[in-house]
C-alpha positions as CSV (number, residue, x, y, z in Angstrom):
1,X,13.3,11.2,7.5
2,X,10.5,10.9,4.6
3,X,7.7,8.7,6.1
4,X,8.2,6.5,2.5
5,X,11.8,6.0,3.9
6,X,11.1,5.1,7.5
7,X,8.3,2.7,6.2
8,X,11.2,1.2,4.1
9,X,13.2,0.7,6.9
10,X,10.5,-0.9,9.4
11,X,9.7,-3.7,6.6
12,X,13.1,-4.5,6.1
13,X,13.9,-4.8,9.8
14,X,11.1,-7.3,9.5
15,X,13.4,-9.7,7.6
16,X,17.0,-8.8,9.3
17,X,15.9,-7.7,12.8
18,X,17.0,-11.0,14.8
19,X,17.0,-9.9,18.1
20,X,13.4,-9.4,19.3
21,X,11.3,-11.8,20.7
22,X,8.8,-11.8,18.0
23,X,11.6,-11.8,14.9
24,X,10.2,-15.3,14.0
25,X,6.8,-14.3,13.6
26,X,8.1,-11.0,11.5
27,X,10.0,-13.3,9.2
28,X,7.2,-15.2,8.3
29,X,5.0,-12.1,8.1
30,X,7.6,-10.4,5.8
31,X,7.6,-14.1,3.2
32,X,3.9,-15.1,3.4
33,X,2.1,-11.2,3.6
34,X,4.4,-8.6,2.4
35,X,6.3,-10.3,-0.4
36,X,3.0,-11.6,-1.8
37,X,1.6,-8.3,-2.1
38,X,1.6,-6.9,-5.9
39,X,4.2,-4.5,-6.6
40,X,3.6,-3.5,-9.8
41,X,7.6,-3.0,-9.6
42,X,7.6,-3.3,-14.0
43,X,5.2,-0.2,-14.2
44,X,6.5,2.0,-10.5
45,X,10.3,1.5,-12.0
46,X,9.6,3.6,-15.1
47,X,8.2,6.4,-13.2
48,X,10.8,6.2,-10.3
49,X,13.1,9.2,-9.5
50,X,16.1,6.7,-9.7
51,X,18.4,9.2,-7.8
52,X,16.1,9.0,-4.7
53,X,15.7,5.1,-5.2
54,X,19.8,5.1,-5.2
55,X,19.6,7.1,-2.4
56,X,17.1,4.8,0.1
57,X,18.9,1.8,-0.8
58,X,21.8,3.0,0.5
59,X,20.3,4.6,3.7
60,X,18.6,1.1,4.0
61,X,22.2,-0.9,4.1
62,X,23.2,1.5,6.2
63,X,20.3,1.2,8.9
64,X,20.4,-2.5,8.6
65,X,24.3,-3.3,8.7
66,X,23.3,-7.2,9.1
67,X,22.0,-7.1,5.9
68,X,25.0,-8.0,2.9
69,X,25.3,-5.3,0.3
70,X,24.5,-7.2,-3.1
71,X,22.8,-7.0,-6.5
72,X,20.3,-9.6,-4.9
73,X,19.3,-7.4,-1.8
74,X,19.4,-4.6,-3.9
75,X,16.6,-5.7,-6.1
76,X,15.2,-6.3,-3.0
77,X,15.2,-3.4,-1.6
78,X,13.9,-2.2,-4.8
79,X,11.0,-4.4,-5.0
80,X,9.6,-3.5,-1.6
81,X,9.9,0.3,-2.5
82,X,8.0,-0.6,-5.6
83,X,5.3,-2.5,-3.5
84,X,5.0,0.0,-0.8
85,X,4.1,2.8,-3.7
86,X,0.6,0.8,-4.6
87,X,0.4,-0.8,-1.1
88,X,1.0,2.0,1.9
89,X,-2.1,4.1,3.1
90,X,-1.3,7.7,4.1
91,X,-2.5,8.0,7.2
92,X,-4.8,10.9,7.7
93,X,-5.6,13.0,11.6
94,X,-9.1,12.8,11.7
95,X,-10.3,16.1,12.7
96,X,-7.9,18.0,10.2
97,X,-7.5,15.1,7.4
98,X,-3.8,16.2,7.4
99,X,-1.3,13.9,6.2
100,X,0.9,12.7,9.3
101,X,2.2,9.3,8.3
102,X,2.4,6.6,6.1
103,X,1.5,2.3,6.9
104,X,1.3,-0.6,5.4
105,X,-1.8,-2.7,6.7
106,X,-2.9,-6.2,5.7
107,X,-5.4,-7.6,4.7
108,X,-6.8,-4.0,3.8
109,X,-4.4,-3.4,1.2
110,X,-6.3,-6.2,-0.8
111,X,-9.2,-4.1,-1.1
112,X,-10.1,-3.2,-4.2
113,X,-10.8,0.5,-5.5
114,X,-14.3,1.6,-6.6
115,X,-15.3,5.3,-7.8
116,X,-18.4,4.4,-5.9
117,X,-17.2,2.4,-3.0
118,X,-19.4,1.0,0.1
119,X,-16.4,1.6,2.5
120,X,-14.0,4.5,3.8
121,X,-10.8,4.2,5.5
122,X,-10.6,6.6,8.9
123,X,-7.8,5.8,11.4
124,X,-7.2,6.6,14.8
125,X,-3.8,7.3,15.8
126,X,-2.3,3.9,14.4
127,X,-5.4,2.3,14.0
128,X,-7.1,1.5,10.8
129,X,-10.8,1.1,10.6
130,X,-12.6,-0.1,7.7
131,X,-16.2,1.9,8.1
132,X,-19.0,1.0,5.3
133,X,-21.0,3.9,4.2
134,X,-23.6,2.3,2.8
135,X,-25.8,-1.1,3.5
136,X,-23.7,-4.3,2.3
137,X,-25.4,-7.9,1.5
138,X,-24.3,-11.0,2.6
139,X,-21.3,-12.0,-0.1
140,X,-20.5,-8.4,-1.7
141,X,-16.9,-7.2,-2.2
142,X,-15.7,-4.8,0.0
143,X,-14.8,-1.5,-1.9
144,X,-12.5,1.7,-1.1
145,X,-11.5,4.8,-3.3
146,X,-8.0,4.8,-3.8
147,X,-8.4,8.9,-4.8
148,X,-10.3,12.0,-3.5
149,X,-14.1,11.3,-4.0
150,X,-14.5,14.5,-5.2
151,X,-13.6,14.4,-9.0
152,X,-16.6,14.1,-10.8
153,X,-14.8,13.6,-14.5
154,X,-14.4,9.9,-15.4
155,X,-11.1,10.8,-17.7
156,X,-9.5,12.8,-14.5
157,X,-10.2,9.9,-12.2
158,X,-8.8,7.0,-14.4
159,X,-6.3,9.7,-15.3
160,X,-5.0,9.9,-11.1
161,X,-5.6,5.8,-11.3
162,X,-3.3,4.9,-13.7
163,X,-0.6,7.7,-13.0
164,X,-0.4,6.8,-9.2
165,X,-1.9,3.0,-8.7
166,X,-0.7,1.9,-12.8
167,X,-4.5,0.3,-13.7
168,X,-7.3,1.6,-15.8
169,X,-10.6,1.9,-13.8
170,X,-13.8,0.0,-14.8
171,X,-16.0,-0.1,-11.7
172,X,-19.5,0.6,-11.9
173,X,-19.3,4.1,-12.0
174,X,-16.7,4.3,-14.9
175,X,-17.8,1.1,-16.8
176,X,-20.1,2.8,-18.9
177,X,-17.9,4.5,-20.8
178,X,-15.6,2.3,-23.2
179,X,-11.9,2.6,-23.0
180,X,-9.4,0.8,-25.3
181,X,-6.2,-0.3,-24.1
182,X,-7.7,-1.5,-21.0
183,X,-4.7,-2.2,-18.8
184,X,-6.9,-3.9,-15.7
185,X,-4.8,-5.0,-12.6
186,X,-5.8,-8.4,-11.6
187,X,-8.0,-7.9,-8.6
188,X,-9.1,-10.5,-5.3
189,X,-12.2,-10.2,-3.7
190,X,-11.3,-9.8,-0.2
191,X,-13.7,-12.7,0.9
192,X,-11.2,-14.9,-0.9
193,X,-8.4,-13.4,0.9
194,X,-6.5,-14.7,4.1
195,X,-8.3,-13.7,7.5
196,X,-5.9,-11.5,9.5
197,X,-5.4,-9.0,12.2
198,X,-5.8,-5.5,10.6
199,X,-3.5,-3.9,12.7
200,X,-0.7,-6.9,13.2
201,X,1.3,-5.4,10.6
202,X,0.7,-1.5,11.2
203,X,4.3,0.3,10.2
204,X,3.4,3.8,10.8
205,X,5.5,7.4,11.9
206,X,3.3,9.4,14.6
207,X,4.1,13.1,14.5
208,X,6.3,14.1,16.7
209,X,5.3,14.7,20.1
């Protein structure tokens, strides 16, 4: 199954999963955190392969047979895949920096991007770490690159930025150069943001054993 699929399925379970002791806590984690992350679901529905989109939802109603089979959950269903597209962090084994899942992870996904950021993300198995790699004063935003570090073109980078993550970049590095258009995604500083457990919400696929 396509880690983007099983990641699907996890957050939904979330919402329609009943039975476990902690489904009360995962109901309210699914309204107040996951639903309130932006989804950019006007710009990622454009771009969608609608045949695969088709295709999840259906696996999704499948998998979760509590859940009624309606234009509402539908949408649903199609607003979470839209949010999971700018939200999820592909989840990287440290020594090879091979792909080998995908999660969703809050507050981190609040961080905002930077060309020149003062943090990386590294995991551990299914642990995220925020790492800074560089000094950070008292009151500075907390910054991560949403792309490979390595392109050194400032078109190619805001090129990746807006294809994949639907915003045009004007951190420090880029800002020099004017762009018209400028399609900026409204961005929170993640001092402003709600104090929470990294790892509460960690909705991962380990490789297989």
């Amino acid at each position: 199954m396509p880690s983007p699929l099983r990641l699907l399925l996890q957050v939904m379970r979330l919402k329609t999963d009943t039975g476990r002791k902690t489904s009360s806590q995962d109901l309210q984690a699914f309204k107040t955190k996951i639903l309130g992350m932006i989804s950019e679901a006007d710009k990622v529905i454009k771009t969608v392969d609608q045949t695969k989109l088709i295709t999840y939802a259906m696996i999704v109603f499948i998998r979760c047979p509590v859940l009624e089979i309606n234009l509402d959950n539908f949408k649903l269903i199609c607003h979470l895949y839209c949010l999971l597209e700018v939200n999820a962090f592909g989840i990287a084994e440290p020594n090879t920096l091979l792909r080998i899942g995908t999660g969703l992870y809050f507050p981190s996904n609040l961080l905002n991007h930077s060309c020149d950021p003062n943090c990386v993300v590294v995991f551990q198995g299914r642990t995220q770490f925020i790492v800074a790699t560089k000094d950070i004063e008292k009151d500075d935003e907390l910054t991560i690159s949403y792309i490979d570090q390595g392109y050194e073109d400032t078109k190619t980078r805001r090129h990746l930025l807006q294809e994949d993550y639907y915003f045009n970049c004007q951190c420090s590095r880029c800002g020099s150069e004017p762009t018209p258009d400028s399609n900026l995604v409204h961005q929170l500083p993640i001092k402003d943001s709600p104090i929470a457990d990294l790892n509460r919400l960690a909705l991962t696929r380990e490789r297989a054993k």
